[in-house]
N, C-alpha and C positions, 0 to 999 in steps of 0.2 A: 471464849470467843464472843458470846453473846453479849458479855460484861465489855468487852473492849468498844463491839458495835453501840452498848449507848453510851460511853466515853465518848467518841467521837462523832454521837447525836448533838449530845449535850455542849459540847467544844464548839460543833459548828453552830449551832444556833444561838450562842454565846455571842460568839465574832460574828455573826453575823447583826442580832442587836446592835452592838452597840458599832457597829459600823455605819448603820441606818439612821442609829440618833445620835448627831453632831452636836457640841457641848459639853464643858465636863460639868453640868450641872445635872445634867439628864443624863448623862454616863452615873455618877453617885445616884441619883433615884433608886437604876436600876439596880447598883450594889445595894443601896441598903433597903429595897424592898424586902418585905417579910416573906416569908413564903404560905402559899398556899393553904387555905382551909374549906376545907368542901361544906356545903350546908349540906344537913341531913334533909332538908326538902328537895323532894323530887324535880319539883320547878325551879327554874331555872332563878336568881335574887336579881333584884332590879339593879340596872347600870347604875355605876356609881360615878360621878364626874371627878373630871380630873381640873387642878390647879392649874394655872400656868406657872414654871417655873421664869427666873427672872434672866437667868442663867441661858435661856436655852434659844434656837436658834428661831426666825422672826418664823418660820414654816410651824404651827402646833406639831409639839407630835403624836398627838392624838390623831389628829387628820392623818398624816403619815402612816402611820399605822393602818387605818381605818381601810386606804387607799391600798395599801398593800395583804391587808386582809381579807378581804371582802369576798374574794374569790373563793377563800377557804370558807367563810361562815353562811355568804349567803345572804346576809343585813346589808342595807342600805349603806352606804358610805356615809350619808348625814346623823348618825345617832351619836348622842350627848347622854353627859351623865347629869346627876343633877347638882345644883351651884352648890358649894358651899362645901363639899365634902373630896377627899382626897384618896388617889389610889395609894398612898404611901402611909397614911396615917392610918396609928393603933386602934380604931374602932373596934367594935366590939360588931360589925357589918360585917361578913364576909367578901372578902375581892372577887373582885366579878371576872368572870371568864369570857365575857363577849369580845364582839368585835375589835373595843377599843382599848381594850387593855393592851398593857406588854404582856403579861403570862400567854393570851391567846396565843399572841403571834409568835410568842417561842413554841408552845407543844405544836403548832399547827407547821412550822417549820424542820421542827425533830420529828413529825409522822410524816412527813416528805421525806427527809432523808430516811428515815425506817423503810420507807418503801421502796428510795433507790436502793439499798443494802439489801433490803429484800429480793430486789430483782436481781441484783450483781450476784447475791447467793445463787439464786437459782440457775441463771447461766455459769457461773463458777461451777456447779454440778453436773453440768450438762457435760460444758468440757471435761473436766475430772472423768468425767465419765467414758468419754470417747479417746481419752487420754491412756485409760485401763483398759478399755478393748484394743486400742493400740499396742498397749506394750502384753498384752497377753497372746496378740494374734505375731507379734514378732518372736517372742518367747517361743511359740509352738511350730513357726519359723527355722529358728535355730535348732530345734530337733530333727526337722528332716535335714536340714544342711550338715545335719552334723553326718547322720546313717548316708545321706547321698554324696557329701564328700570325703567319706571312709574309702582306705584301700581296696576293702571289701562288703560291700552294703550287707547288712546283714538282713535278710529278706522276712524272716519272722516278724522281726520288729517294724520292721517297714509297715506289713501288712496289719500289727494293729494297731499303729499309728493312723496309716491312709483308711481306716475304717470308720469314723466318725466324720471324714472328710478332707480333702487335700485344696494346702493353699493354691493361688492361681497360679505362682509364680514357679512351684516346684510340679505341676499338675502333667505337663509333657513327658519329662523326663520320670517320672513316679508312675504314668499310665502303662511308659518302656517296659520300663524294671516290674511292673507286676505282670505285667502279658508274658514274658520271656522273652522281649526281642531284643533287650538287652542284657550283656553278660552282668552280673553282680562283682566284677574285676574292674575296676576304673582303668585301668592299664589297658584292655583288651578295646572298650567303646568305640575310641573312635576307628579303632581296625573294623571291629564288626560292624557297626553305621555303612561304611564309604563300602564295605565286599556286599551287605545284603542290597545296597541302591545300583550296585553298579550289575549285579544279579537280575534282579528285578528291572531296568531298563533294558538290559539286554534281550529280557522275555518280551518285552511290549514289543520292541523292534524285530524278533523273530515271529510274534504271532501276526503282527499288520503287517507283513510283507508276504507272509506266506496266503494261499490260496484258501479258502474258508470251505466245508465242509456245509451243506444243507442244514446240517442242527446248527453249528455255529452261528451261521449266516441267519437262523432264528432266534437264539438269544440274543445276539446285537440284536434284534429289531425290536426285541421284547423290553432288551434296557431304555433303549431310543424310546419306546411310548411313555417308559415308567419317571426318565430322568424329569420332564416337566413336571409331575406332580408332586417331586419331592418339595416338602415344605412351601407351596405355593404362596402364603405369604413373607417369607423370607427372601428378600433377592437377591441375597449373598450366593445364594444354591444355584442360581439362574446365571450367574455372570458363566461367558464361556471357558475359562481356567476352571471355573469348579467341574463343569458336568463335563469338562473333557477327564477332568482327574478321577470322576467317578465313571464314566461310560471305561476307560483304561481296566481299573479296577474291581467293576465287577464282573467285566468280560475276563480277564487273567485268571480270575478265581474260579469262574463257570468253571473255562475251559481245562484248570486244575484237576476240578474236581468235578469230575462227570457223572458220579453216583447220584448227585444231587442238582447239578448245574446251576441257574439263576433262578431264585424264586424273590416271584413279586413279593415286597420288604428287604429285601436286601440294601436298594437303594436309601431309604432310612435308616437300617443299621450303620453305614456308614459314615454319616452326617457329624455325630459327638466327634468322633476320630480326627477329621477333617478341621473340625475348629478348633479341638484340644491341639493340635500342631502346627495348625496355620497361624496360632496365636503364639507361640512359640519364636516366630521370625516378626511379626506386628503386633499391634495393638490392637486386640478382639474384644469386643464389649459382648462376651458371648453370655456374661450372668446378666447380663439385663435383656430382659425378650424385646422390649421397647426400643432400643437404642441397637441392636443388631437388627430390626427389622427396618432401620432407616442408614445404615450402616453403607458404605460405598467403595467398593472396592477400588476404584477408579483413583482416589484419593491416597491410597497407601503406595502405589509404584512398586510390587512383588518383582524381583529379578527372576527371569525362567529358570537360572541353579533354584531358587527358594521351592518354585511350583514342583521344580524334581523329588527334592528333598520330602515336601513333605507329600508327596504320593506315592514313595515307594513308603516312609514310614506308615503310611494309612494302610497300604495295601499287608503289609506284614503283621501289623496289631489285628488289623481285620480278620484274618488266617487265623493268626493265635484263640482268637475270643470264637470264632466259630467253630471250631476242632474240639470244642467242648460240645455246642448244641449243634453237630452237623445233622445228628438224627435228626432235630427237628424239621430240615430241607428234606429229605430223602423223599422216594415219592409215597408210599404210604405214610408219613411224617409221625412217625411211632414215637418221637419225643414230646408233640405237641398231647399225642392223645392221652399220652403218662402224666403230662403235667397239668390234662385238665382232670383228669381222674383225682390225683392229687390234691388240687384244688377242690374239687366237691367233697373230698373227705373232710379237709382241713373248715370249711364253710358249716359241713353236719355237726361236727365238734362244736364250736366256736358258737356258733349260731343256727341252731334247730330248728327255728322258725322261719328263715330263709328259704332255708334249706326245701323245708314243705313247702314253703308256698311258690317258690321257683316249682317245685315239683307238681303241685296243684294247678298251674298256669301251664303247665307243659311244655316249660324251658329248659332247653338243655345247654349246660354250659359251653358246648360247643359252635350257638347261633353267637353268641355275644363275647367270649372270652378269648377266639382263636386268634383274633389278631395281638392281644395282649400278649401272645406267646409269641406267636412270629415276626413280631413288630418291635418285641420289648418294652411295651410301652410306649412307643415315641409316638404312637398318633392320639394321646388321650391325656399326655402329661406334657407341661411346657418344655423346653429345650433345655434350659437352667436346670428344671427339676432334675431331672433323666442324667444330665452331665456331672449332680451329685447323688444319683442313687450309683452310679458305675462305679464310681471312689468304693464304696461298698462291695458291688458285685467281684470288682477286680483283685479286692483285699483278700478274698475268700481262697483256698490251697485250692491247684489248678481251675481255677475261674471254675466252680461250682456255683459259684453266686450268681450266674446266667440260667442255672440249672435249677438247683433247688431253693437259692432266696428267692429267685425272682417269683417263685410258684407263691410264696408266702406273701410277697407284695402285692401282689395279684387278686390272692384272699383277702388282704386286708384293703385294696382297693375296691371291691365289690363290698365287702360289711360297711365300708363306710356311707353306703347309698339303702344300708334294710328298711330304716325306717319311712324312706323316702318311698321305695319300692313299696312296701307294703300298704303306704299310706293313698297311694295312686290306684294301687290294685283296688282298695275298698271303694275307694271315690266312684269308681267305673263301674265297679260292682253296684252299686246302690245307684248312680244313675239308670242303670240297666235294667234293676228293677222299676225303677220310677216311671218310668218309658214303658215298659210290659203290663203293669197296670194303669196306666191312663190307656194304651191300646185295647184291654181287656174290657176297662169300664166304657168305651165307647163302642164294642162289639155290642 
């Protein structure tokens, strides 16, 4: 490869030569020029002049040259060699490399084109490159299309495929199938789709018709305060089709399940679900935080079938993923307190220094940690992030990965700040001193 690029150094600055010098008088110079001999002196040897040939065209082409080198070398356009002496002839002088030679203006021509080929290489790899992420992320593609358009998904392998992470394009339909809300029977889908939506609206329409209960009539008002603050820099959540799809949704589910009823975070639990399937029927730019936080709903035109569809899907995956941590809602929230327990084990292991000096400062992981549990993270990690730790969490045999991964993300969320923590703790330590005796020395 490299041997071809200076073939086609050398070719081009050939043609290009003797295209510059008209003449076949100055065309033979340059054939029967001798080739190059470097002095062993460091410095550079004096110009040597050139002849006129008789042959050659009324323009020197020394000047030509000169005119067209000059750029490269930096010398004057006006330098001369001196009389009497020839670039062509056998002396026993070495050929000068300046300005006004032809050798200059050939290597100074082939390190131009080394450096276009240089560049063209290097974009050639760039592409090459994005080329093989290409066809590696379509390859890994046709592994889920292959298990998702089986007669029968085989759900093992599903799950440790979608464990290192699920493409965009298969992400709805892969979220179904790990939650359970879809059968593993491709035959069966779309019967069970169209009975669980037409279920689930029936219920919207029996509880908003029917007469509300005291409690009830308190968690609508509890949703109603909480919907506004879901993601307040996103306004995808604010448009009124979302907070009507979630005010439905987490009221259904209260009212389902009364052991636990509504507790503030649910409204964020909700959120991935919402845009994993909304994107399903549009165009959701939900991996970039940037470009869904300037996102317009108003621009896509959702048909009300679409808004149905995907609120009873939310509302059912939503069921599925919390029938694993409902402990955590209940009202002594006995799953939260296991999983901080958990967490400070896993934190004494791993990192013992933490550990003490959380314990020295008189932290308990319950001031700083609770919401990480009942939140799942979603008020301290981006949108994107959280939409691929789930690929994960959901991959895990009945969504345990809500349960006991998340406790381990948690840990290793918190180690990632010891050094920091500890480094702040001293700072305030030592200015505390500092403060205590300049106070003492002015008593």
């Amino acid at each position: 490869h490299k041997a071809a690029q200076r073939n086609a150094a050398h070719a081009f600055a050939m043609s290009f030569w003797k295209k510059k010098t008209k003449g076949p008088g100055t065309a033979k110079q340059v054939q029967q020029s001798p080739p190059l001999r470097v002095s062993p002196s460091p410095a550079s040897p004096p110009p040597v002049a050139e002849k006129k040939s008789p042959h050659s065209s009324p323009l020197p082409v020394g000047k030509s040259l000169v005119r067209r080198s000059s750029s490269f070398s930096g010398s004057a356009p006006g330098t001369t060699s001196p009389a009497g002496t020839s670039p062509h002839s056998n002396s026993s002088v070495p050929l000068s490399r300046g300005p006004s030679s032809p050798q200059h203006t050939l290597l100074c021509t082939a390190e131009c084109l080394g450096n276009s080929i240089s560049s063209a290489r290097v974009a050639c790899a760039e592409v090459t490159d994005e080329l093989h992420a290409d066809s590696a992320e379509l390859a890994r593609l046709a592994k889920y299309h292959t298990l998702l358009d089986a007669p029968v998904t085989n759900l093992p392998a599903l799950r440790n495929l979608c464990w290192k992470g699920i493409p965009l394009k298969v992400r709805p339909v892969a979220w179904k199938l790990l939650l359970g809300y879809l059968p593993t029977n491709a035959d069966r889908r779309e019967e069970t789709l169209g009975r669980k939506r037409r279920e689930y609206h029936d219920s919207v329409l029996c509880t908003y018709t029917t007469e509300r209960s005291p409690t009830e009539q308190s968690t609508l008002e509890q949703i109603h305060k909480d919907l506004p603050r879901t993601w307040p820099n996103i306004p995808l959540f604010h448009q009124p089709e979302i907070v009507k799809i979630m005010e439905h949704i987490l009221y259904i589910w209260a009212t389902r399940h009364a052991a636990s009823g509504y507790v503030q975070g649910l409204n964020d639990v909700c959120t991935p679900l919402i845009l994993i399937f909304l994107s399903e029927h549009i165009e959701l730019p939900y991996c970039d935080l940037h470009q869904l936080e300037e996102f317009k709903l108003e621009d896509a035109q959702v048909p009300a079938q679409t808004w149905h569809m995907v609120e009873a899907d939310c509302y059912w995956c939503l069921s599925k993923l919390l029938d694993g941590i409902q402990d955590n809602y209940l009202f002594s929230q006995p799953g939260i307190q296991k999983a901080l327990l958990n967490m400070g084990q896993l934190v004494a292991k791993v990192d013992g220094g933490l550990n003490a000096h959380l314990e020295t400062q008189n932290v308990v992981y319950l001031q700083f940690a609770f919401s990480w549990i009942n939140c799942l993270l979603l008020r301290e990690i981006p949108l994107p992030l959280v939409i691929r730790i789930w690929d994960t969490y959901m991959s895990e045999d009945n969504c345990q990965g809500f349960r006991v991964l998340h406790t381990y993300v948690c840990a290793a969320f918190l180690l990632t700040f010891s050094d920091t923590l500890r480094c702040v703790a001293a700072t305030v330590q030592c200015r505390t001193h500092h403060v205590q005796a300049n106070s003492s020395s002015r008593t």
